[in-house]
C-alpha positions in Angstrom: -55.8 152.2 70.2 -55.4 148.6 69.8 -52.4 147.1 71.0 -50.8 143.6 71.1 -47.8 142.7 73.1 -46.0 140.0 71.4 -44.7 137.4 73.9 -42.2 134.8 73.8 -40.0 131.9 75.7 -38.0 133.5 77.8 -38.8 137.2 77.6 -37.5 139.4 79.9 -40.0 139.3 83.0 -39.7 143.2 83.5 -40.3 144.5 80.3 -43.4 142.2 79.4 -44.6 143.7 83.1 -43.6 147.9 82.5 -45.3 147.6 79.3 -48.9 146.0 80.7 -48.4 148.5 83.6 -48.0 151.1 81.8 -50.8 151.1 79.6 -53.3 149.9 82.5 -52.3 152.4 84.4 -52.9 154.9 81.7 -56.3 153.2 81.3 -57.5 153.9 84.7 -56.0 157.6 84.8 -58.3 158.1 81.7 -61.5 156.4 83.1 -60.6 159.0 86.1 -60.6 161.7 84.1 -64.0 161.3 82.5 -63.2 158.9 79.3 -65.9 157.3 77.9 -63.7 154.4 77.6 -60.4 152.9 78.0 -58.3 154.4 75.7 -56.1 151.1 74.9 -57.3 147.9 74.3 -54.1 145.9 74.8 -53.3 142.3 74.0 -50.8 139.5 75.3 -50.0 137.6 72.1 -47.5 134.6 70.7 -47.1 132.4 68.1 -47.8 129.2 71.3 -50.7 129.1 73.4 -48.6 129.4 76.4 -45.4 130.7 77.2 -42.9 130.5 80.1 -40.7 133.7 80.8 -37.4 134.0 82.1 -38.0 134.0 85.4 -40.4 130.7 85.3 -43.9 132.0 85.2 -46.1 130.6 83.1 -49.1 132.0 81.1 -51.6 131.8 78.2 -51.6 134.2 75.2 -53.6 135.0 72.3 -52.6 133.2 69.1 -50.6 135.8 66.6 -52.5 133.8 64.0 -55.9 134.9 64.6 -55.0 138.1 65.3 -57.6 141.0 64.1 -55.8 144.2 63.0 -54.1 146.2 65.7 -52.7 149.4 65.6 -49.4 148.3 66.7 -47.2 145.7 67.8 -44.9 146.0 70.7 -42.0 143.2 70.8 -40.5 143.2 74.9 -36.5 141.8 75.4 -35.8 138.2 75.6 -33.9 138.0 78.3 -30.6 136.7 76.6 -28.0 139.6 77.9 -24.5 138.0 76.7 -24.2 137.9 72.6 -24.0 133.7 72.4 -27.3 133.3 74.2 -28.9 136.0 71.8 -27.6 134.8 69.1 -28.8 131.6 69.6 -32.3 132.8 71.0 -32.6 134.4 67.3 -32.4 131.5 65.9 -35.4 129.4 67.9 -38.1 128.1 65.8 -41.0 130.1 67.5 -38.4 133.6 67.4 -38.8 132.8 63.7 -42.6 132.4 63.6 -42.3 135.8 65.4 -40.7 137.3 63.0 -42.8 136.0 60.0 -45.3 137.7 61.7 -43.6 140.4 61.8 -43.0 141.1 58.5 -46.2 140.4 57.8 -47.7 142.9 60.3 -45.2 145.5 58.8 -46.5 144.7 55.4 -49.9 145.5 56.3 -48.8 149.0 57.3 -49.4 148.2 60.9 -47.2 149.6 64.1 -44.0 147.9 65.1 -42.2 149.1 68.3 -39.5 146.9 70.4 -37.0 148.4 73.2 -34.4 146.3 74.6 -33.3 143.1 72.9 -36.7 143.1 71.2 -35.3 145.3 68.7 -32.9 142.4 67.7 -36.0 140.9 66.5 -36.5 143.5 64.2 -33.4 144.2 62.8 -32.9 140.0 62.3 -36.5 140.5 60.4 -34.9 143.1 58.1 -37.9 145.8 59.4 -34.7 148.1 60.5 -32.7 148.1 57.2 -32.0 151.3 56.1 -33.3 153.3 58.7 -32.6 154.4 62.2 -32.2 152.9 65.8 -31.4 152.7 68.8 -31.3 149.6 71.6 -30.0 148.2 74.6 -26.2 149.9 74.9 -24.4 147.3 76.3 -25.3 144.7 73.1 -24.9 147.9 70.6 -21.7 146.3 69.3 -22.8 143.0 68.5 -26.2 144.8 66.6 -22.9 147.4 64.4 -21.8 143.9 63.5 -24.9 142.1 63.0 -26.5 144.5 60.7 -24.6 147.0 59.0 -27.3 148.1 57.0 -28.9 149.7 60.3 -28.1 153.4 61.1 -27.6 152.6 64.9 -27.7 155.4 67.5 -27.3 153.7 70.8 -27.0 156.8 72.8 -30.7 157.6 72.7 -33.3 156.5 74.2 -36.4 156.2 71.4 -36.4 156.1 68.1 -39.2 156.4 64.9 -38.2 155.8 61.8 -40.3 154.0 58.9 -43.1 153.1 60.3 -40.7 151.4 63.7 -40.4 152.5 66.7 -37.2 151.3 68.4 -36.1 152.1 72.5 -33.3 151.6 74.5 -31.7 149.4 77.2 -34.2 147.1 80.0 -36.0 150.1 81.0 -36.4 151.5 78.0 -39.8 149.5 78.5 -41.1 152.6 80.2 -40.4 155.2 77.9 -40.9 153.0 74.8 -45.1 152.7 76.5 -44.9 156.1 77.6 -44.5 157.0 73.5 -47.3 155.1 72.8 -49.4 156.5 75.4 -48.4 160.1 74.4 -49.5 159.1 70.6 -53.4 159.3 72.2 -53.1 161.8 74.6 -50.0 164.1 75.6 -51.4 165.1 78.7 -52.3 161.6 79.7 -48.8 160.7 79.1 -47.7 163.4 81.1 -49.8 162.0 83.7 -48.9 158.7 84.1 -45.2 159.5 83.8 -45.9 161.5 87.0 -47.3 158.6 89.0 -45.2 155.9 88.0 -42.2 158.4 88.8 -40.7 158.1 85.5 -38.2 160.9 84.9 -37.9 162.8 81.2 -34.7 160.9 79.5 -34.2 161.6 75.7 -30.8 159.3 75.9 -29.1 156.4 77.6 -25.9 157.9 76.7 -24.9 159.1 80.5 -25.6 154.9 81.3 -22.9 154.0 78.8 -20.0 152.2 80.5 -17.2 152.7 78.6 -15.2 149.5 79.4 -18.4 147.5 79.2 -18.7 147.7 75.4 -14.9 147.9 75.0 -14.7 144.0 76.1 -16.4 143.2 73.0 -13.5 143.3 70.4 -10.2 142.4 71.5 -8.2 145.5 69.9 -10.4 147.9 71.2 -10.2 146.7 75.0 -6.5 147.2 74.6 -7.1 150.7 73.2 -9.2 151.4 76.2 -6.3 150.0 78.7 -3.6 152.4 77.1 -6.6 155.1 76.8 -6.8 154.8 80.4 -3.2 154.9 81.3 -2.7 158.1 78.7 -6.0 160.1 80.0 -3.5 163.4 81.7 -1.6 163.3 78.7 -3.9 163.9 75.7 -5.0 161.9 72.6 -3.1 160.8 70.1 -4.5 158.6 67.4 -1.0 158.0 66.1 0.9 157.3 69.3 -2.3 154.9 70.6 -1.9 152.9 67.2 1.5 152.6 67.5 1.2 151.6 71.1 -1.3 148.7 69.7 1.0 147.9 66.6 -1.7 148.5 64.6 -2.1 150.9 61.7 -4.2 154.0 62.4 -6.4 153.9 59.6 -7.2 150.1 61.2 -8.1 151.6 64.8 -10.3 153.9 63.1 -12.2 151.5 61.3 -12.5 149.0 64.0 -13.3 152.0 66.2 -16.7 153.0 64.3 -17.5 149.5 63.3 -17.9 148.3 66.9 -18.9 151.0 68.7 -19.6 153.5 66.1 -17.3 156.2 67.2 -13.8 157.3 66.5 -10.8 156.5 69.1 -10.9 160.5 70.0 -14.6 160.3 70.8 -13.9 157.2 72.5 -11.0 158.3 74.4 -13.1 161.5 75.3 -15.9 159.5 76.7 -13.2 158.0 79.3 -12.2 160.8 80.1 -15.8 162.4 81.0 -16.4 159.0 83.4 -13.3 159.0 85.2 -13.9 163.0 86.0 -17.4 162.2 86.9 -16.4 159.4 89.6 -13.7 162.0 90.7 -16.2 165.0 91.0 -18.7 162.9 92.6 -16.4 162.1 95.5 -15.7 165.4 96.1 -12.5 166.3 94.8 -10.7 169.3 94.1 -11.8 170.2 90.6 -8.9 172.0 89.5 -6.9 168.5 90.6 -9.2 166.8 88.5 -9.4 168.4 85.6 -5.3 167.9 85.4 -5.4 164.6 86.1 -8.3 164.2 82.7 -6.3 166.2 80.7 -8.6 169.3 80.5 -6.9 172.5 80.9 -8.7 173.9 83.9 -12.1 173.5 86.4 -14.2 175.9 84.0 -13.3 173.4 81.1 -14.4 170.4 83.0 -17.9 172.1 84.6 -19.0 173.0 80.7 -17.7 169.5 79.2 -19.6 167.6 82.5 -23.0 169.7 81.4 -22.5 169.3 78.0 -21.9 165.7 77.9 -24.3 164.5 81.3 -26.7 167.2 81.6 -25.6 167.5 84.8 -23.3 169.9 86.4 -20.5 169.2 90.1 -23.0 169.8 92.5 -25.9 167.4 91.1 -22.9 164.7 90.5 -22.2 165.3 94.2 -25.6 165.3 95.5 -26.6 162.1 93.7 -23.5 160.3 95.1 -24.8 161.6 98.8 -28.1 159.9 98.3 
């Protein structure tokens, strides 16, 4: 499998790294087990000679320009975390070079994948329109706004969808190779998963901070203040709007819009995070649950399951580590 990593100014040290890694490492585990030959022949590309990532190291890349055909092009995270510096970054002369070549890779019916930020690439490139994705939580409100012709699902943690592969927040690096790897050989996958440590995780959704995202639109930070305040008491779409002088029907909308969810699912989510602190410092459960608003400990073991995969004593024993 041919594969070319498509470098940039500034990309996120980390993910260009996990994604080399990765597929050397798979690589070597193959040549162990009796391969004829490497089973990936990966590339560092850009649309400059050189580039300098975000942590000032310099080095030299293939040009995208005289690229042969690969089998699929992987796009690592600038590393612009806060919206204004994306935004910007979006907008560099060589981040639009990269995304000419972009669309013209897709064209060609060649592989595009991208976890992180990258996936801003693609979705700026129109290559998400229409179809399904997923990226880096903590931007997920700024990519609702950008581009409301994407069907974003931030809580997992890989996507496919036409012909685009999309993965989730920094570390989504990992699983993002750890796909591609697995699209040659399962078991190899399986393999280098166990020696780089990597854990199975089908969704970022238990890395969601709640607050975190609700900073990025004004009304909705204040929904998640009175949210917090009103947790014991129960959810009330009406008595929240009327709280925030706003219609309901406008809390809903600006509710889905920026973080794709309604205030109830929103206010639930709270809810399961403050438990979850509560739980893992070893508080009475019955206690807690009252002070969540769930009507007893049996409630809140199933909803903690449900919603984190885990139950009270792995919360406990990972707060112990």
């Amino acid at each position: 499998m041919k594969l070319c990593v498509l470098a940039l100014d500034g990309a996120f040290d980390t993910g260009i790294t996990a994604l080399l890694d990765t597929f050397a490492t798979a690589n070597e585990l193959a040549l162990l087990q009796g391969a004829a030959s490497q089973p990936f022949d990966v590339r560092l590309v850009g649309v400059r000679r050189r580039i300098r990532t975000a942590m000032g190291f310099s080095t030299t890349v293939e040009p995208a320009s005289a690229l042969g055909r690969p089998d699929w092009v992987v796009v690592p995270a600038l590393n612009a975390k806060q919206p204004a510096s994306l935004v910007e970054a979006l907008g560099r002369r060589d981040v639009c070079e990269a995304k000419d070549h972009l669309r013209a890779w897709h064209a060609e019916g060649i592989g595009i994948a991208a976890a992180c930020i990258g996936t801003f690439l693609l979705a700026d490139a129109g290559l998400l329109d229409h179809g399904e994705a997923t990226t880096t939580w903590s931007l997920a409100p700024l990519f609702r706004q950008r581009y409301p012709a994407v069907k974003l699902d931030d809580s997992r943690m890989v996507i496919t969808s036409r012909g685009v592969v999309t993965a989730g927040a920094m570390m989504g690096h990992l699983d993002l190779a750890l796909w591609l790897v697995r699209q040659a050989s399962p078991e190899l996958a399986a393999r280098v998963a166990r020696l780089m440590l990597v854990d199975s995780r089908s969704s970022q959704a238990q890395y969601i901070i709640p607050d975190f995202v609700a900073h990025a639109d004004p009304l909705i930070a204040r929904f998640e203040r009175w949210s917090r305040e009103h947790l014991a008491q129960g959810f009330s779409l009406q008595a929240s709007a009327d709280a925030l002088h706003v219609h309901p029907r406008t809390l809903q909308r600006r509710m889905e819009a920026v973080l794709g969810k309604s205030p109830l699912a929103f206010f639930q989510d709270l809810r399961i995070e403050h438990a979850k602190q509560l739980v893992s410092s070893g508080g009475d459960l019955d206690g807690i649950a009252q002070e969540v608003g769930y009507a007893d400990a049996s409630t809140l073991r199933n909803l903690l399951r449900r919603k984190l995969g885990r139950g009270v004593r792995e919360l406990r024993a990972e707060m112990m580590r």
